[in-house]
C-alpha positions, 0 to 999 in steps of 0.5 A, a space after each residue: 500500500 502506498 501512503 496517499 501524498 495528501 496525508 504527508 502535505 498536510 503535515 509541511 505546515 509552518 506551526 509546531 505539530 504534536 504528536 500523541 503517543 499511544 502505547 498498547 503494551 503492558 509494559 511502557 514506562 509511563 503509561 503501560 497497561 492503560 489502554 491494552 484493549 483495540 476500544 480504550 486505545 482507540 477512545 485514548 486516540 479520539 481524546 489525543 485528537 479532539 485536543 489537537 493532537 496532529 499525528 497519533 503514534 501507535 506503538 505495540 512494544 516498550 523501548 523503555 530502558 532494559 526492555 525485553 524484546 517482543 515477538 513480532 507476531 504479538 507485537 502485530 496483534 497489539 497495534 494492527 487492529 488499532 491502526 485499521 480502525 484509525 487509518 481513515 481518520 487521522 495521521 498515524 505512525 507507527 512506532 515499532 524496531 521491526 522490518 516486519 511489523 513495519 511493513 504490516 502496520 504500513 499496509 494496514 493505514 499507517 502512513 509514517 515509520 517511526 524508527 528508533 533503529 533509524 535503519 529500516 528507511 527502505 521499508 518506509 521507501 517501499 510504501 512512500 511513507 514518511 520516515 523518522 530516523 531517531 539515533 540510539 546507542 546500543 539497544 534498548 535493553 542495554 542503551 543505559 548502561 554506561 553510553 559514551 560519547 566523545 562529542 555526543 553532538 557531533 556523533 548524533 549529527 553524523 548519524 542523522 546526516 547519514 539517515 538523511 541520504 539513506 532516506 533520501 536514496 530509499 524514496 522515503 515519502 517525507 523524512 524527520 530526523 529525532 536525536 534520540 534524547 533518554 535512548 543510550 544517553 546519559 543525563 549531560 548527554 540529553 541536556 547537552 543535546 537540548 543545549 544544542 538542539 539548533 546545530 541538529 536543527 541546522 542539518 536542514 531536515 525536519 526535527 522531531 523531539 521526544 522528551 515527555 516523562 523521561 527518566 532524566 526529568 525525573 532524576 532532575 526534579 529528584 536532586 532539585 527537591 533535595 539540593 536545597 535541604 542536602 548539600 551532599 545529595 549526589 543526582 546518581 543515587 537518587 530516585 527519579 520522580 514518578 512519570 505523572 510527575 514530570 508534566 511541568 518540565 516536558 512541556 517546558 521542553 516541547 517550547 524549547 525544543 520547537 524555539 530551537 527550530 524543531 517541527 514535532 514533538 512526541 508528548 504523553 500530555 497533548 492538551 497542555 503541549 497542544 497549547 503552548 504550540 498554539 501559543 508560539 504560533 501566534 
């Protein structure tokens, strides 16, 4: 199946899109369980949408650190049925690692892939789908443990770079390039990138920034509820912050990152990002 072109137009408006995350697994970091059924994902899609979400990304298999992987065929179980009963109502994505779930998910009425592998552009370029290449380091059951970098930017940018031709080379339908912010980083290694978010912006493609609920929030607000009443509190012991804690900082984060230049913003909390964005495109 070929993504119809109108579907990707639409999304080369000027203002920031935002795109709603919907996770049908038991186990994502923040959400899992909660909408596991084809009917609550759905009915969570239709509340995402009806406050402004502009892409829903449908994704059947966590990539939260230490995640195990799942059988391709249960993750198409998960996200197939949903995307079906969408497809004709919005712009989908499909979030998954697989070639395989990928080329199903696209023939059911997805209409763009998005990679945390940034590797499977020929996929996305068989259907004419749109394409986002997101770096990582390692893989998601080992991408936390001690990831290096001697300049975290500059390796990023190269990669993206890189997934820009492939991307290019494969006939992708439209091309968004994530620098990957909480996969095989460290929390100086996500600021950093946000630091630095318009050299990536600079590339000259499109940029989708994930940052909602992210663990290194979580480690923030931790060593920032005890900076003022422990002076030796050390960020590396502390516990993070539940996920439903961190609200306030991702949506700071969505303005920063679409300040710096970026197109999109995945987020759990559309109607309060669907807000800011409004406010900035004003």
């Amino acid at each position: 199946m070929t993504v119809p072109p109108d579907r990707l137009a639409g999304l080369a408006e000027a203002r920031p899109l935002v795109m709603g995350i919907l996770n049908t697994t038991p186990d994502s970091f923040s959400d899992g369980g909660s909408w596991g059924t084809v009917d609550r994902a759905v009915a969570h899609a239709e509340t995402m949408l009806a406050d402004g979400a502009d892409i829903i990304d449908v994704g059947g298999e966590s990539s939260r650190p230490g995640a195990e992987p799942v059988d391709p065929a249960e993750e198409m179980r998960r996200v197939l049925p949903v995307i079906e009963r969408l497809a004709d109502r919005c712009v989908i994505s499909i979030d998954t690692a697989k070639p395989e779930v990928a080329d199903a998910a696209l023939a059911r009425g997805a209409h763009i892939l998005n990679d945390i592998t940034g590797s499977l552009e020929s996929v996305a370029g068989h259907h004419a789908a749109g394409w986002i290449a997101m770096h990582m380091q390692g893989e998601p059951r080992s991408m936390q443990t001690n990831p290096t970098y001697d300049d975290v930017v500059a390796e990023v940018a190269s990669f993206l770079l890189d997934a820009r031709r492939r991307g290019d080379a494969a006939g992708v339908g439209r091309l968004w390039i994530d620098p990957g912010i909480g996969f095989g980083k460290t929390t100086e290694h996500n600021l950093r990138l946000l630091r630095e978010l318009r050299s990536i912006v600079g590339l000259g493609t499109d940029v989708l920034v994930g940052v909602s609920r992210k663990r290194f929030i979580g480690l923030i607000h931790a060593y920032a509820d005890v900076a003022d009443t422990d002076e030796g509190a050390r960020q590396d012991e502390l516990a993070p912050t539940p996920p439903n804690d961190r609200l306030e900082a991702s949506v700071f984060l969505a303005a920063w990152s679409w300040m710096c230049g970026a197109r999109v913003v995945r987020c759990h909390d559309v109607a309060p990002t669907v807000a800011v964005a409004r406010r900035l495109a004003t």
